[in-house]
N, C-alpha and C positions, 0 to 999 in steps of 0.2 A: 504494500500500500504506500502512502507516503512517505512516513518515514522509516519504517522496516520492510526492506524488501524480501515484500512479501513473497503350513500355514494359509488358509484362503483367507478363512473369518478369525478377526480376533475378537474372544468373548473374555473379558477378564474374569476369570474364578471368582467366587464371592468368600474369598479368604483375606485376611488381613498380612499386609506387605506394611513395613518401616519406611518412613520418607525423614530422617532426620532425626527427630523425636514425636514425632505423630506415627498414629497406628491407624491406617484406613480402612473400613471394610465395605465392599462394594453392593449397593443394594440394588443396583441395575444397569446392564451394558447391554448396549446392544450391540448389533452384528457392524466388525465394518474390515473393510481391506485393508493390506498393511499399510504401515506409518510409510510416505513418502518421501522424498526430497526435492523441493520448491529448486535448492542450492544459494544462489545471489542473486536469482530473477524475480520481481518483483512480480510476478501470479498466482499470489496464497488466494486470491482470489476465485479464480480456479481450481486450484487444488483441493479447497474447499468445498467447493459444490460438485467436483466430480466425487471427490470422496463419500457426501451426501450422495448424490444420483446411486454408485456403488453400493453403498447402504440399502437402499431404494429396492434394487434386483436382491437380495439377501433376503430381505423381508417379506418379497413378493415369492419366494424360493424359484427364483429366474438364477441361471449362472451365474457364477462370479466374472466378474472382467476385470480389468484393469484398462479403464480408458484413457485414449491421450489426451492430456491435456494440450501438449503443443500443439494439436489441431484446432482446439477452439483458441488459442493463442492468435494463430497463423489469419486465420476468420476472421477475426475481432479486433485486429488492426487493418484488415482492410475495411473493413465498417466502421473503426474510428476518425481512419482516413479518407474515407468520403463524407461523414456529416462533418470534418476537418472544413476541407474544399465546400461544401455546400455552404457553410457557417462561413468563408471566409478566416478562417482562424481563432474563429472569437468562441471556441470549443475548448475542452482540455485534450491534449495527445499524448499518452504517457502511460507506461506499462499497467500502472491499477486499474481496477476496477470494482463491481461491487459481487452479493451471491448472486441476483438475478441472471446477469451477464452471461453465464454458465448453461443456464438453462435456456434463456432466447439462442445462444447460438446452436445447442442441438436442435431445437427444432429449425432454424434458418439453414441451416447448412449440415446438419446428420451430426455423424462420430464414428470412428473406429478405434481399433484396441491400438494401446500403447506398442505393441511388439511390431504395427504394420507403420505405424507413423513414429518414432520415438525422435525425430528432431536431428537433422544430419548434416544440418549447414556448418558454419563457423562458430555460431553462438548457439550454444543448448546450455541444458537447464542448469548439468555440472559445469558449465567451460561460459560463463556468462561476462559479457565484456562491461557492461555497460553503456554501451555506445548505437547498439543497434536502433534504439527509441530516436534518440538523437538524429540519429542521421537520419532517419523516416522523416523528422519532423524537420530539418533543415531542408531537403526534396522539396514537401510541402510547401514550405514558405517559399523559397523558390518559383514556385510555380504561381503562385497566390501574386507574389513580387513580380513576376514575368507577364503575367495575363492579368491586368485588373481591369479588365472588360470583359473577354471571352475567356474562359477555359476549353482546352484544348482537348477534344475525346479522348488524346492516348496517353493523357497525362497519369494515367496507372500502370502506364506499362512499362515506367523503370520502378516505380513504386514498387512491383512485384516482384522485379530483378533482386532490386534490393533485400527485400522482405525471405525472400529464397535463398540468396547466399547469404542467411543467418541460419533460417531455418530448416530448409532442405523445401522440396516441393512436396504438399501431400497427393497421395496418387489418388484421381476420380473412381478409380472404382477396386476390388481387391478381393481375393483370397479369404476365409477365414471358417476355420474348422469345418473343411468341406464341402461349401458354399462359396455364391460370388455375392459382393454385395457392391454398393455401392454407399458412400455416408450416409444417404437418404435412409436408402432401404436397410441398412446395418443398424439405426437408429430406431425405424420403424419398427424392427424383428426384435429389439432386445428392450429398450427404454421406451414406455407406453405413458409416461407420466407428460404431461405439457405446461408451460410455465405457470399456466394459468389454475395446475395444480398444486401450485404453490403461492405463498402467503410472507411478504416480510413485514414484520413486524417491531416497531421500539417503543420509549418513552421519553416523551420529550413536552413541558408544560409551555412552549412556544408554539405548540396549534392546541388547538380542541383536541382531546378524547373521543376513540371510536371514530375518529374520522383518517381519513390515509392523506397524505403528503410526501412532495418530494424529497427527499433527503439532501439538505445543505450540507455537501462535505465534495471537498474536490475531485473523487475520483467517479463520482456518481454523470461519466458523461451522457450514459445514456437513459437519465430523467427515471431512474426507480422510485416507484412510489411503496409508503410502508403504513401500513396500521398503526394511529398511536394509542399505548396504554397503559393506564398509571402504570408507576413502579411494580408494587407489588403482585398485580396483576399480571405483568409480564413474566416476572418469577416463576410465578406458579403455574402458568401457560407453557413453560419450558419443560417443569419439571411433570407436566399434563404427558406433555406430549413424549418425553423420555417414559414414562412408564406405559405409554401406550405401544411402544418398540422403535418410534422414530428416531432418527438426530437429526439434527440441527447445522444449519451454519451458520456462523458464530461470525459478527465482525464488530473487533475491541481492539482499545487502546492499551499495546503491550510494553509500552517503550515508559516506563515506569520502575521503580526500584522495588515492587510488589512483585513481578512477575517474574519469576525464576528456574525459568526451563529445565536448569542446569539440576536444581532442586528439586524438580517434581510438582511445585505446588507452585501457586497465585494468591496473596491475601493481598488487601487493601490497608494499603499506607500510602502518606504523603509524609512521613517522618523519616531522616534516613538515620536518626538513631534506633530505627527498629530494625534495623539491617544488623547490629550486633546480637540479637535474642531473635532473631526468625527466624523457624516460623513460632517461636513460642512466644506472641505475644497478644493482648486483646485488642483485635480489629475495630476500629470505632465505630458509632452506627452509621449506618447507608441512610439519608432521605432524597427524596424528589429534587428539592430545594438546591441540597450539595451537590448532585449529580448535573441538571440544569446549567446552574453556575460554572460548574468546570467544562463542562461545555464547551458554554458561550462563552469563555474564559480562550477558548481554545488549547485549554490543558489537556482534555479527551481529546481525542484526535482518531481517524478509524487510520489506525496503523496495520492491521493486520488479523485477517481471516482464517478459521478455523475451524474445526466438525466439535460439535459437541454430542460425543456417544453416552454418556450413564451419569447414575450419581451414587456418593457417596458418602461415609458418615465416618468423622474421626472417631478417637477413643470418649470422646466429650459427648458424640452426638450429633455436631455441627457440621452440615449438608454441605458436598461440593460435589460439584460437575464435573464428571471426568472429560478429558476432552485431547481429541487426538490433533497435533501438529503436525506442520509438514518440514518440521527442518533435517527430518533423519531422527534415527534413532539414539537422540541427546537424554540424556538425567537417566531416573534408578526407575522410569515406567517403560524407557526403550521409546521413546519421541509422544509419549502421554505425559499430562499436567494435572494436578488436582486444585482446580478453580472455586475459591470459596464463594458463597452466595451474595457478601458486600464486593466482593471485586468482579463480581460478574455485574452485579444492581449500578453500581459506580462507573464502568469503564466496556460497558457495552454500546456502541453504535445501533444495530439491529441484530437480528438474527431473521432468516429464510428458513421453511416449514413448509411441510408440506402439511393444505386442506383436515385432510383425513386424519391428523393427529390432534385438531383442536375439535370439541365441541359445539356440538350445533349453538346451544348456547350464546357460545362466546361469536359464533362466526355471524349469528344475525343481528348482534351488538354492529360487529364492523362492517360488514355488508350492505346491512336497511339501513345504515345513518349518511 
């Protein structure tokens, strides 16, 4: 995201594991594929909601996959790159994005598995330069700066040069376990869900309650709209829907001295004397008010996206959400964190859900208003 660039099934046992001096015991996981690695590219975005989709087929007891992501990558900058030129530049163009983004592109453009597309150019996911965003966007202006009357029809056709000798070309149609398919139809055959079966939701007291709005944060280029709902509601809407079998994608601000990958676990502090005694220390309470504020403080920030699979309860009792990353398998969970419930209430952005995990209930609160 901004500033962090961003075995089939793993079911964690519901047995208690050591994270430091906390004793965890897990009261529900659900199904998800293994821990990936994003590497220095900035697409946890991505990884994020393929992980979730992943999930998705697990639950439906469809195959397991392992989908590329640098296919919807590859996508999603040429569609960045034409509302770019259509906007005249007055757009964002830049590796983030949001969870939506994942799921509009499979249905816009299909999907195939990681093994047929896994990224062959110059820049892939482990070997990332930094530069490739850039130079997409210097082209752009370029051309914006070149033509400021007409644009030119084949103004995409070093665009895609470019965009190819990063990331290799994905092939139109392919192979796979015995079958031909093509992204469409590969999409079609395996992933049945549509974005529209899905739901993002946050809390935020700068709109009305029950109503959806666009999300102010910069990488939201392509206008996701999100349900808002009080704090506490949203909690319990997570942990609804974790006991119903779903996850979650998760987009929070990680770039905090709370969040500790390395450690296993995420509490809520803005102290960094509590960095000598963590995680044994008492987290302050989470409200509306303080979340709000740091906000629009720009202290919260959506740094960075992630699947939210189970939850779980220290030796105290005290609920956290396990939740699977994508930086590799870092800390004493193998690339899992254990997310308390004020650092999740405090430093979440949104989360994306699928429908069928929330309550009729709650869905004609958001829906009929």
């Amino acid at each position: 995201m901004t500033r962090i660039l961003c075995v089939v099934t793993f079911i964690m046992a519901a047995t208690a594991v050591i994270a430091q001096t906390k004793t965890f015991s897990v009261v529900k996981n659900n199904a998800a594929t293994p821990v990936k690695n994003q590497g220095h590219s900035g697409t946890c975005w991505c990884f994020s909601s393929t992980a979730m989709t992943e999930s998705e087929l697990l639950l439906s007891n469809k195959p397991a996959l392992d989908l590329s992501e640098t296919f919807t990558v590859y996508n999603l900058y040429i569609d960045k790159a034409t509302k770019y030129i259509r906007r005249r530049g007055n757009t964002r163009f830049a590796e983030g994005g949001l969870g939506q983004d994942m799921l509009n592109a499979v249905a816009a453009y299909g999907a195939m598995p990681q093994e047929i597309y896994p990224g062959a150019g110059r820049d892939t996911i482990m070997n990332h330069d930094y530069k490739m965003a850039d130079i997409l966007k210097a082209y752009l202006d370029s051309v914006l700066d070149a033509n400021p009357d007409t644009i030119p029809d084949n103004w995409k056709d070093r665009f895609l040069q470019i965009l190819q000798s990063y990331l290799g070309t994905p092939p139109s149609e392919f192979d796979y376990a015995g079958k031909h398919y093509t992204p469409q139809s590969f999409a079609a055959a395996f992933i049945s869900e549509k974005p529209s079966d899905f739901i993002g939701l946050t809390s935020f007291t700068h709109h009305p309650f029950y109503t959806s709005f666009v999300m102010e944060v910069p990488d939201n280029y392509n206008s996701n709209a999100y349900y808002n709902l009080p704090l506490d509601e949203l909690v319990n809407t997570v942990k609804q829907c974790i006991e119903k079998g779903y996850t979650i994608t998760w987009d929070a601000d990680v770039s905090n001295i709370g969040f500790r990958q390395r450690k296993g676990i995420a509490m809520w502090t803005m102290n960094a004397n509590d960095s000598a005694v963590f995680p044994n220390f008492t987290e302050p309470s989470f409200t509306q008010s303080i979340r709000q504020d740091l906000f629009d403080k720009q202290v919260t920030q959506d740094d960075h996206l992630m699947q939210i699979t189970g939850i779980a309860k220290d030796e105290t009792g005290k609920e956290y959400f396990i939740v699977k990353n994508s930086w590799g398998e870092i800390g004493p969970y193998k690339g899992y964190i254990y997310v308390s419930i004020p650092y999740f209430a405090i430093n979440t952005i949104s989360v994306v859900v699928n429908k069928k995990a929330l309550s009729n209930d709650e869905l004609n609160k958001l829906v009929m208003n």
